[in-house]
N, C-alpha and C positions, 0 to 999 in steps of 0.2 A: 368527853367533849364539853360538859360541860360547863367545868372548873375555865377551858379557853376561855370560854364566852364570858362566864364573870370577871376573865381578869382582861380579855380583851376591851369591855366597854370602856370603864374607867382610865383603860389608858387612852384610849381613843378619846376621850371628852379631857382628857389632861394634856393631850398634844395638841387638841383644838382650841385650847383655852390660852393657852402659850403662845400659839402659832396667830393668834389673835389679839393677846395683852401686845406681841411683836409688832405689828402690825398698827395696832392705834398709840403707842407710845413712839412721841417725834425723838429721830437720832439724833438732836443734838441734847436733849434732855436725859438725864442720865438717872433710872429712876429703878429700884430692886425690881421691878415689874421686868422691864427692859431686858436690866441683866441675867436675869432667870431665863429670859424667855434667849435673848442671846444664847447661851449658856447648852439649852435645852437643842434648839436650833442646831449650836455647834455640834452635838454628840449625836446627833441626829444626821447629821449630815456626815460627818467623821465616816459615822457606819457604813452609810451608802459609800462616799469617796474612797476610804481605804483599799475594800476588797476590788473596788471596779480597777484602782489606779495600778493595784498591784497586778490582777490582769495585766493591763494593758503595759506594763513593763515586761513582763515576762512573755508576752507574741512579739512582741517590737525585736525583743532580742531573738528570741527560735527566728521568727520568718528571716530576722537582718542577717544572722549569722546565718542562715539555710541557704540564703540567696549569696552570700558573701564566700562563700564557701562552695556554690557553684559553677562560681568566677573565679574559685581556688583563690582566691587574694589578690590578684593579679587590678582590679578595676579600684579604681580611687574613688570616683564618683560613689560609690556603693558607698563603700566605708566611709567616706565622709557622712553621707548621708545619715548611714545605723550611728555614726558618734552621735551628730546630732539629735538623731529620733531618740537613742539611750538618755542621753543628756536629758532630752525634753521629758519624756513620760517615764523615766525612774527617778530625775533629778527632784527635788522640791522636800513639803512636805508632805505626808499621807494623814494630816489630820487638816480641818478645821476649826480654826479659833474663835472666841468670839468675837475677837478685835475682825475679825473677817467678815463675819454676820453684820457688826454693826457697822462697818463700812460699804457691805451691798448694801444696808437697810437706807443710810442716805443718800446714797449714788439714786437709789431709785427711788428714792422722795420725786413728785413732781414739782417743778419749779413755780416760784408765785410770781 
């Protein structure tokens, strides 16, 4: 238990330190601080978004096809829909960039 705890703090004070160098450096300035923290940001987030995305591809298709397959094939409406629901939540990518981080970062600059 204890070895967690030594290696827990220091990463916790290094994703705080990141997630705050992000935060006071303005997006349009382009500075290794930024890109670090961009950077860090993105694999950080990659981690969360992956496993959730891949989830959520893989019920969209059981429940579409369970329900699709209830209706024997026969309803259209259905199937349209799961192409689309497929489409949407397996289509894309399953990572974050940091070209992505730093255009939330300025979308959500407040305006002067």
């Amino acid at each position: 238990m204890r070895p967690i705890r030594r290696l827990a703090a220091p990463l916790a004070l290094c994703l705080l330190v990141q997630m705050a160098a992000a935060s006071w450096a303005r997006a349009e300035e382009t500075t290794v601080g930024a890109d670090l923290s961009a950077g860090a940001i993105s694999v950080i987030a990659t981690v969360i978004t992956a496993p959730l995305k891949l989830v959520t591809c893989a019920a969209t298709v059981a429940l579409g096809g369970t329900v699709y397959g209830l209706t024997m094939g026969t309803s259209e409406v259905i199937r349209e829909e799961l192409v689309a629901g497929t489409n949407y939540t397996c289509g894309g990518r399953f990572y974050v960039s940091p070209q992505q981080v730093k255009q939330l970062a300025r979308e959500s600059e407040p305006r002067r």
